[in-house]
N, C-alpha and C positions, 0 to 999 in steps of 0.2 A: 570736246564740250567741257563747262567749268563744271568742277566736282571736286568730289573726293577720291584722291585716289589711290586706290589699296591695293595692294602685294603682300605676297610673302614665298617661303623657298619652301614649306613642308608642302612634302611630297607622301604620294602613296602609291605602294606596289596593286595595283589592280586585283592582282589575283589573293591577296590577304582579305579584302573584303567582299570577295567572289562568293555568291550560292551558288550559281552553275555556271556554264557558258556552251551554249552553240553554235554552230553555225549554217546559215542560209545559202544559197546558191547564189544570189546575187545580193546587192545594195538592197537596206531594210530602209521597206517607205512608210511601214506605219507601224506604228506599235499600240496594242490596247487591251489595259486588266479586265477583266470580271468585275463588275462590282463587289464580288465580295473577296475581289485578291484571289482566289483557289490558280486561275487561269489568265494565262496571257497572250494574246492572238499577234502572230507575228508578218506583215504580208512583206514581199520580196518584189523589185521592179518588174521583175519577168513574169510575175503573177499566183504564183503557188500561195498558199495563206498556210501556216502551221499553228495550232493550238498547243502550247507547252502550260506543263504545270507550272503555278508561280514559285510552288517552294523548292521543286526537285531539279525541272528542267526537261523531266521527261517527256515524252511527245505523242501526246491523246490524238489527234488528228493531224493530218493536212489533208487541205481539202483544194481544190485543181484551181479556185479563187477564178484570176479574169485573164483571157486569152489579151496578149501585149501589154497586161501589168494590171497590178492592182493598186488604186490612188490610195484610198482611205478605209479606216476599218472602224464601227464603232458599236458598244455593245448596248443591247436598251436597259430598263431600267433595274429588271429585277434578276437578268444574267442568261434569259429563257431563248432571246436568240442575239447573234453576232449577225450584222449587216455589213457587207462591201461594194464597193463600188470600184468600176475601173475601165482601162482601157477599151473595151469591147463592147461600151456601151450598153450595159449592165449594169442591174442594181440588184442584189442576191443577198436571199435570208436563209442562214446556217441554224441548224439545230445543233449548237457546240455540246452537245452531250453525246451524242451520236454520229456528228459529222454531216448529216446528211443536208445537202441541200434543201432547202422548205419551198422556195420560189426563184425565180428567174427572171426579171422586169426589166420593162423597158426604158431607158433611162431618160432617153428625147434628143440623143445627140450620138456622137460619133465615140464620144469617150465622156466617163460621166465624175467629174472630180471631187464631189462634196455632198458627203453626209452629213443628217445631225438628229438625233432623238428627242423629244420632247421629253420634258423632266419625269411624267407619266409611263413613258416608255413603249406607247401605243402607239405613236403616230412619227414615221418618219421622212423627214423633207430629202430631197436629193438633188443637185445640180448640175448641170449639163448644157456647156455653154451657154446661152440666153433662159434657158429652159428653168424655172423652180417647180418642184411635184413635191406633193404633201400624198404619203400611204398610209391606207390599213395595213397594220403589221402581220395581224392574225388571220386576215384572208387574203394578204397582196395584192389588195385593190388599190387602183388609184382613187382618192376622193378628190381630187383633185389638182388642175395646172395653171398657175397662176397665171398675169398675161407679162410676155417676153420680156425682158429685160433690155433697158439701150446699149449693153453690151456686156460683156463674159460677168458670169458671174465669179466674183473672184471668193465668197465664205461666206459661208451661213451659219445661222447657229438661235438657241431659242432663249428669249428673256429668261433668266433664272425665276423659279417657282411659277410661272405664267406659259402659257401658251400662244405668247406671240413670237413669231418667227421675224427673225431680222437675213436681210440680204446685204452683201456688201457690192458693188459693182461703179464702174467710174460714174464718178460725181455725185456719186446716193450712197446713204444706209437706208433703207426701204422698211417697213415694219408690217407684217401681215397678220391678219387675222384667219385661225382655221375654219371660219365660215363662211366668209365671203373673198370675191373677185379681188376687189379692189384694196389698195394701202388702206391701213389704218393710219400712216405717218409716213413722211419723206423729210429728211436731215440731207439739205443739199449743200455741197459743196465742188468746186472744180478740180477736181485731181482724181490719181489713181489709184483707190484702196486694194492691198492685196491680202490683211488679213486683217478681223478684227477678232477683238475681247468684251466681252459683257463682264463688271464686276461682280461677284458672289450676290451683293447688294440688292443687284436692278437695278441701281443708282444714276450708272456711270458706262459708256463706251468707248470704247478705244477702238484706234486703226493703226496700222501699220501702214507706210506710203511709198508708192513708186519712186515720189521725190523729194523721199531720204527727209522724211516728217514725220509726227506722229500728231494724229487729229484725236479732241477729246472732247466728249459730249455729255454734258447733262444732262438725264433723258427726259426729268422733268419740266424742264425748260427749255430744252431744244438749244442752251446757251453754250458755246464752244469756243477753244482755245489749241493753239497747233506749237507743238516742239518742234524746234529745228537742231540744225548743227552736226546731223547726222554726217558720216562720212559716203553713205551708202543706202540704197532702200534697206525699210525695215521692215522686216516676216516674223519675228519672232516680239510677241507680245504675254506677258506674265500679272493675272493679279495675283496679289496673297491674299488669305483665307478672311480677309476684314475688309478688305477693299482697300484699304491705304496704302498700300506700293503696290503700283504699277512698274513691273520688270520690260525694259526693252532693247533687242537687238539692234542690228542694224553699224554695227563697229566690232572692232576688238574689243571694247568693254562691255561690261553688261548696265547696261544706263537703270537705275529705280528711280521714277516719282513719286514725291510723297501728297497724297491726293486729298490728304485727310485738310477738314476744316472748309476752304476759299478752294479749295483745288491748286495743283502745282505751278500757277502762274505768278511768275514771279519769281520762284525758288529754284534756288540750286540742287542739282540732283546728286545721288550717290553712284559714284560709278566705280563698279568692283574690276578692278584690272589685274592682269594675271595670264591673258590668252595674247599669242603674237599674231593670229588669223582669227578671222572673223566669225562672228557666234553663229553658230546652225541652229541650237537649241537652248530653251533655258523653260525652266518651272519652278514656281512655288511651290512646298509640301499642300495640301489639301486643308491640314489645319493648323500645322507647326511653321517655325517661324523660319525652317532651313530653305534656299534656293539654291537649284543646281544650273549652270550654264556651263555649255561643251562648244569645243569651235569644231573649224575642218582640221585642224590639222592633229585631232585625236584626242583633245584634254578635256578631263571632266573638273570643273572648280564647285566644291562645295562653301556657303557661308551662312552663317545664322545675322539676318537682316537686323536683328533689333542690338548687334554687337554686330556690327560689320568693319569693324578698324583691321582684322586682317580673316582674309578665307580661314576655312577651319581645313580645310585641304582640299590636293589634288591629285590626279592621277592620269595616268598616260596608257589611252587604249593600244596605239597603235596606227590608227585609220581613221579617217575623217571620222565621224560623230554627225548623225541622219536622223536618229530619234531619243529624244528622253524624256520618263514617263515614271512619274511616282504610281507607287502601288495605292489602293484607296487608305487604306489603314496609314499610311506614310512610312512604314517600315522597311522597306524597299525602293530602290531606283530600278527600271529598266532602262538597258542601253545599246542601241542599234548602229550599226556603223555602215557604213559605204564599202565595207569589205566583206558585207555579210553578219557579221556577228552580233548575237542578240548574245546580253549577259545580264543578271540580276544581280543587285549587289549591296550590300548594309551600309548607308551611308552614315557619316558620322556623327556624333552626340553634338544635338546643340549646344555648345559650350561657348 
């Protein structure tokens, strides 16, 4: 794709800006802080979930998670419980202070892949093949099942500040409302979304695409515009903390549009180069201007976005790279690997 394209040779010893490191039994599929950073929920393919402190490493729970794996883990608003979801067609509420399981749901399908909390923190939606379910947290009722979807649902997730839930699935962004049946809005298109991004805003939505695109939606206008030139589908989508870059996978580089003003049509993107395999992960700090993007083949590239002519570093895990996850404060990274290893680690000074 045309850009800009950056390099550089500083390198960092991983274990120099190491707080801790463990390790899981198998490949890490999801990783997720506390809201208030104390705690970090770590689940494994094979399905165990372990609770580690964020600052020590040490290990307050594991708890037996979902028989054949656990997909996703997320915590609601105020830290009072952790939700998973997984292979056994399970949607399960943890009391992470205690460990114990609170409830045991049915999910509506065979394996259940996607959670998401409303900004509240009370009500959480779940997905399962064609299936969307919106729960009571505090009593583990269903209030409701929306009606099927035309096919998988590939992410969910809920308007920022709002309680409209958005579905991603071929050929729709779907948008619902938590009181009734039917869409609020349907954003049609022909192709196959596999992940989407709401900007911090409301503003703005983004898709990841099966065919190596990225589709982009003004949501008050329903007016959209598609990146191409991908070498590869794209899964990994990133806003920063204002809304005007949009970070995206889908290459060995980490592609950013800059969305601010007209939106990025038209414009050439920045693309931070540095990785010889292709991106697994990348994120925005929450309110800082740093991005971290990892590939498979073990590198973590750090860069502060508003000086991006060269990374501020890198480091070499060792093993593919499966999850990364700023701490909410931004004073931390966690990082998951496909060899097991979950580590926390101080990323560096935006300079």
């Amino acid at each position: 794709m045309p850009g800009v394209r950056l390099h550089s040779k500083r390198l960092l010893d991983p274990t120099s800006s190491q707080r801790w490191l463990e390790h899981l039994d198998d490949h890490v599929n999801s990783l997720a802080w506390s809201p208030d950073g104390l705690w970090l929920a770590a689940a494994s393919v094979s399905g165990p979930i372990t609770i580690f402190s964020g600052s020590t490493g040490q290990v307050a729970h594991t708890l037996t998670g979902h028989g054949f794996g656990t997909c996703e883990l997320g915590w609601n608003a105020n830290g009072s419980l952790l939700a998973s979801v997984g292979q056994d067609g399970k949607v399960k509420l943890w009391n992470p202070q205690t460990g114990e399981e609170r409830f045991s749901l049915p999910g509506g399908g065979a394996w259940v892949e996607h959670l998401a909390w409303n900004p509240q923190g009370n009500l959480l939606a779940t997905a399962a093949g064609r299936k969307l379910r919106l729960w009571d947290s505090a009593e583990g009722k269903l209030l409701r099942e929306y009606p099927d979807h035309r096919s998988t649902i590939a992410d969910i997730g809920w308007k920022p500040s709002s309680n409209v839930l958005t579905s991603a699935a071929y050929g729709s962004l779907t948008f619902w409302s938590i009181d009734k049946d039917e869409p609020l809005e349907r954003f049609e298109w022909k192709g196959s979304i596999l992940t989407m991004a709401w900007s911090p805003d409301g503003k703005h939505i983004a898709t990841g695409d099966q065919d190596a695109t990225v589709h982009f939606w003004i949501f008050q206008s329903g007016e959209d515009l598609q990146m191409w030139g991908y070498p590869t589908k794209v899964r990994e989508l990133s806003w920063n903390s204002t809304g005007r870059y949009l970070a995206t996978g889908g290459s060995t580089t980490a592609t950013v549009w800059d969305c601010s003003g007209k939106g990025p049509a038209g414009s050439k993107p920045i693309e931070l180069e540095g990785h010889a395999n292709l991106i697994t992960a990348l994120a925005f700090q929450f309110k800082g201007s740093l991005i971290a993007a990892a590939s498979n083949e073990g590198k973590v590239i750090f860069w502060n976005i508003e000086r991006p002519r060269r990374p501020l570093v890198q480091a070499d895990f060792g093993s593919g790279i499966s999850q990364l996850s700023w701490s909410p404060n931004d004073q931390y990274v966690a990082i998951g690997t496909e060899g097991g290893l979950v580590t926390v680690c101080t990323p560096p000074r935006g300079k």
